[in-house]
N, C-alpha and C positions, 0 to 999 in steps of 0.2 A: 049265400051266407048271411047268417040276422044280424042286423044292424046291432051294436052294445051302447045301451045307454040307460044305465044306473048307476047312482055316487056307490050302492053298494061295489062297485065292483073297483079294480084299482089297475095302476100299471106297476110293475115293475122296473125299476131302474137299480142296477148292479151298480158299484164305484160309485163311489161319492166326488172322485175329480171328473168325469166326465159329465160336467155340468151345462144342462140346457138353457137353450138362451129362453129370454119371456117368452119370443111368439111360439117355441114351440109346446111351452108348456101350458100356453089357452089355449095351444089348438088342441090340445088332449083335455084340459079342462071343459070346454068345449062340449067334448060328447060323455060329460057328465060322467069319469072316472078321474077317481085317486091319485094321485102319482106319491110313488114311497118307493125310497132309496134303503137297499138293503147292500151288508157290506161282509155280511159273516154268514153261512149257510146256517144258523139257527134265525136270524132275524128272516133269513128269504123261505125256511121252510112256515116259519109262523103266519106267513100273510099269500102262499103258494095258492092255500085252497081258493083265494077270491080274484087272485088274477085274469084279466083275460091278455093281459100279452108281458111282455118279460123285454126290456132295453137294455142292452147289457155291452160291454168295452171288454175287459181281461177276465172278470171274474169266471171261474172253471164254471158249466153249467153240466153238469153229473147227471150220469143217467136216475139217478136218486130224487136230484132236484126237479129234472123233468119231469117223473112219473110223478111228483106232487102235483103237477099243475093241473087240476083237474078242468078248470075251466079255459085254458089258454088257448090264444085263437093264433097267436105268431111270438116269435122269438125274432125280435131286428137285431144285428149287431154292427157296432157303431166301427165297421172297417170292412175289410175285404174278406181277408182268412177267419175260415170257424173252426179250426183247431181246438180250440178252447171248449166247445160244446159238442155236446154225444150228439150230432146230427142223427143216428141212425134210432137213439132214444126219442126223440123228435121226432122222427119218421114213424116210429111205432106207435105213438100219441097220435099221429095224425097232425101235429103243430108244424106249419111253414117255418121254417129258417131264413130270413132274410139276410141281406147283406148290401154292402155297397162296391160294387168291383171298381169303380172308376178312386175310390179313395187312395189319397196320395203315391199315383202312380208316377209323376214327375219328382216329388220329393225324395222318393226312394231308388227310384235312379239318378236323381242326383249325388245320393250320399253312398252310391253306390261306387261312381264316379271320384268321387271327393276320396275316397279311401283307396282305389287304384291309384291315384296320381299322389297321394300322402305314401303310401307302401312303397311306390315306382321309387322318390327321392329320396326316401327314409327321412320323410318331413322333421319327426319327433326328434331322433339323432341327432338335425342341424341344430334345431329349435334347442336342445341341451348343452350342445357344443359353442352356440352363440354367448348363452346365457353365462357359461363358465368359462368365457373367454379365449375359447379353440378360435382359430383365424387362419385363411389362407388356404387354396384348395390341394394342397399337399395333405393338410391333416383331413380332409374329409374324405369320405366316402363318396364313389361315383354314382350319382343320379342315372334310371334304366333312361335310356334312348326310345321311349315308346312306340316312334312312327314304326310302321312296319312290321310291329308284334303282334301275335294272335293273341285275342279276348274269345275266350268260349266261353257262352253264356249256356247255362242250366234252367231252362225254363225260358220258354219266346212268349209270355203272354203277354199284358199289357206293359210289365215293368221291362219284362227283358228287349223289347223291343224300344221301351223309351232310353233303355242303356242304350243297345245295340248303334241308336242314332247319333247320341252324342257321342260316344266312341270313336266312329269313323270323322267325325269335324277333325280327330285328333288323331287322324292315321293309322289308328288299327284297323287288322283284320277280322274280322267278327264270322265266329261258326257258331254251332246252337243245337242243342239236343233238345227234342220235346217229344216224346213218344205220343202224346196225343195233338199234336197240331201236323198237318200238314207241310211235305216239306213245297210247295208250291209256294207260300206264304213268305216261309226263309226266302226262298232263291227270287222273288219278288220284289224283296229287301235289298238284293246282293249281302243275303249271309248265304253260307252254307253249311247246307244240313250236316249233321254228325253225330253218330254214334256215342254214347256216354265215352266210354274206355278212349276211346279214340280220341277223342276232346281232350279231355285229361290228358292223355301222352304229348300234345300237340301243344297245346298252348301254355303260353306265358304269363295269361292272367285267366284266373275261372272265376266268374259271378256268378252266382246261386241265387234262383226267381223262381222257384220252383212252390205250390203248396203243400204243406206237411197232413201226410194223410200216414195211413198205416205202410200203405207199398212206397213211399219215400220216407220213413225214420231211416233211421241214418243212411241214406241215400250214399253218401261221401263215405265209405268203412273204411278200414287201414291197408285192405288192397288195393282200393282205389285212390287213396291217397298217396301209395307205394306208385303207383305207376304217371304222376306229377315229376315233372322238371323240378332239378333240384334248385333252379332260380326263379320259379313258378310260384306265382300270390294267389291265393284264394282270399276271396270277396262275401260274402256272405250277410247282407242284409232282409234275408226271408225268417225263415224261422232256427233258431239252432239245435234242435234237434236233426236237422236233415244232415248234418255232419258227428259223426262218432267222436265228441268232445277229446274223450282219454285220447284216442289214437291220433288226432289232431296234435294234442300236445307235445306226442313223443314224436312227431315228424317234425314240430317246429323246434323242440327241444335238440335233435339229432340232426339238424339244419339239411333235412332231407328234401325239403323247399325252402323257398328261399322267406317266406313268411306269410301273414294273413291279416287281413283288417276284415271284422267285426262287428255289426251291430246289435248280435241276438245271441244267445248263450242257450246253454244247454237247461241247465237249473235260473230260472228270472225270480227277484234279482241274483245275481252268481253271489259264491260265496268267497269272501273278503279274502280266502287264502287258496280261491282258484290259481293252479299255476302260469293260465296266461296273466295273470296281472305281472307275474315278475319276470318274461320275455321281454325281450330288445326286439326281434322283428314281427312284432303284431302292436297295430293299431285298433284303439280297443273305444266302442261308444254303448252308452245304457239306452238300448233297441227306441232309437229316439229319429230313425229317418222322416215318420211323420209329420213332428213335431214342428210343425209352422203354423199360423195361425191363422193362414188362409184354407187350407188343409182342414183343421178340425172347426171351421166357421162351414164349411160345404158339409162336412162324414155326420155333424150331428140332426140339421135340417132333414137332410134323407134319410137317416135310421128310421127319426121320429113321424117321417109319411111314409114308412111301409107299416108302422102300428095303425098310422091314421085312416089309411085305406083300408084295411081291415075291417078296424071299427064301425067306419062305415058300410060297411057289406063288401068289399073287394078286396082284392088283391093285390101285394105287394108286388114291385115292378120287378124285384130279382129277388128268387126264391132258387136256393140252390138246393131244393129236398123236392122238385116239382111234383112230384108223384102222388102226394099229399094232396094238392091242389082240387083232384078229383073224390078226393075223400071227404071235403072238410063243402065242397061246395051246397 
């Protein structure tokens, strides 16, 4: 791969809040290209033709927007999941897809965490009933007894296993569906392996770590929601489409579970007169498990060295489109 180095040429960077620190924008200055933030698909199709790579956060990256890039040697994106971009438009380019898989895997099993033991007490309830001067545990609602409950995790990768750990500090049971990992891994852990359906009927609480591809949209439908304990919490800090949002609503609405904490919606941002905002058992946050600042001090450094490898003739250290790699070499 030829080294790139002409100010003719530029980088792309998507979102204007995903803001790089100095070092890493000499080190792209550096090798002698542009850097220009575009924020609307008229300013990224206007400057597509001179790109040679594209930095990008949430902005949607369309198979439209792809196939402009006629010069583009990588796509980095500044997290884990590429939902957000046509990998397979990508792939038809010939453009690597980069990513960061280690980005905040502890922060999102923490808040994954944080929303089981907030859903478990009915945190928000106390928190309303303090404020308006409820007192005495007559008037309150009984807090779940967590030791000894089943947690089934949907997805054992990096995240579901950073749950799975702290989980068990706190006395659960921990089983785990992943049709693509190995159940050798689980039972290594002391999880055990399980069956979608089967998980859902069984356990008391479900967290969902799964990636949203086409064969996991709505992964959770309203059958499989149908067959949850009706004192059964769903977790759901991955992406919100892997859950059938309407049929979510009418199971929580029809107190067919027993509720749900949330940090990713079906439509981002939801809209102001979504019906979970007016439930009582769902714990609701704006897809912000990330959001620490040690976190996005690590996810932006390494987006901006799989551009830099590139540029200099190599390869990005995690390329989830590999196949490409022998085409672009």
């Amino acid at each position: 791969m030829a080294r790139v180095n002409s100010s003719e040429h530029l980088v792309i960077r998507t979102d204007h809040d995903a803001d790089l620190e100095p070092t890493d924008l000499e080190a792209l200055r550096h090798l002698g290209v542009e850097v220009v933030t575009v924020c609307t698909e008229e300013e990224f199709l206007a400057v597509a033709d001179r790109a040679v790579a594209v930095l990008n956060s949430d902005f949607r990256l369309t198979a439209k927007l792809i196939e402009s890039l006629s010069q583009c040697r990588v796509i980095s994106r500044y997290g884990s999941g590429v939902d957000n971009i046509d990998v397979q438009a990508a792939t038809r380019e010939g453009i690597p897809v980069a990513n960061v898989p280690l980005f905040c895997v502890e922060e999102v099993a923490n808040r994954a965490l944080t929303l089981l033991l907030a859903c478990s007490c009915q945190l928000l309830q106390l928190d309303c009933f303090t404020r308006n001067g409820k007192w005495g545990e007559s008037n309150l609602p009984y807090a779940a007894q967590i030791e000894g409950r089943v947690l089934g995790l949907i997805g054992y990768g990096r995240i579901g296993r950073a749950v799975a750990r702290r989980a068990k500090a706190f006395g659960l049971k921990v089983i785990a569906y992943d049709p693509y990992l190995s159940q050798d891994v689980m039972q290594s852990d002391d999880v055990t392996p399980s069956e979608i359906d089967d998980l859902l009927a069984v356990a008391d609480y479900v967290s969902i770590h799964s990636p949203l591809t086409n064969e996991t949209y709505h992964l959770i439908d309203e059958r499989r929601l149908n067959l949850m304990k009706a004192s059964a919490i769903l977790i759901n800090t991955a992406r919100g489409s892997l859950i059938d949002e309407p049929a979510l609503i009418r199971v929580l609405t029809e107190r067919k579970i027993g509720g749900a904490g949330l940090d990713v919606f079906e439509k981002e941002p939801p809209d102001k007169n979504n019906p979970l905002f007016f439930l009582h058992n769902v714990i609701l946050t704006p897809h912000c498990a990330s959001h620490t600042e040690l976190a996005s001090q690590k996810v932006r450094p390494a987006a901006v060295d799989a551009v830099v490898r590139v540029l200099r003739g190599g390869y990005p250290t995690h390329v989830v489109n590999p196949e490409v790699l022998k085409w672009v070499a």
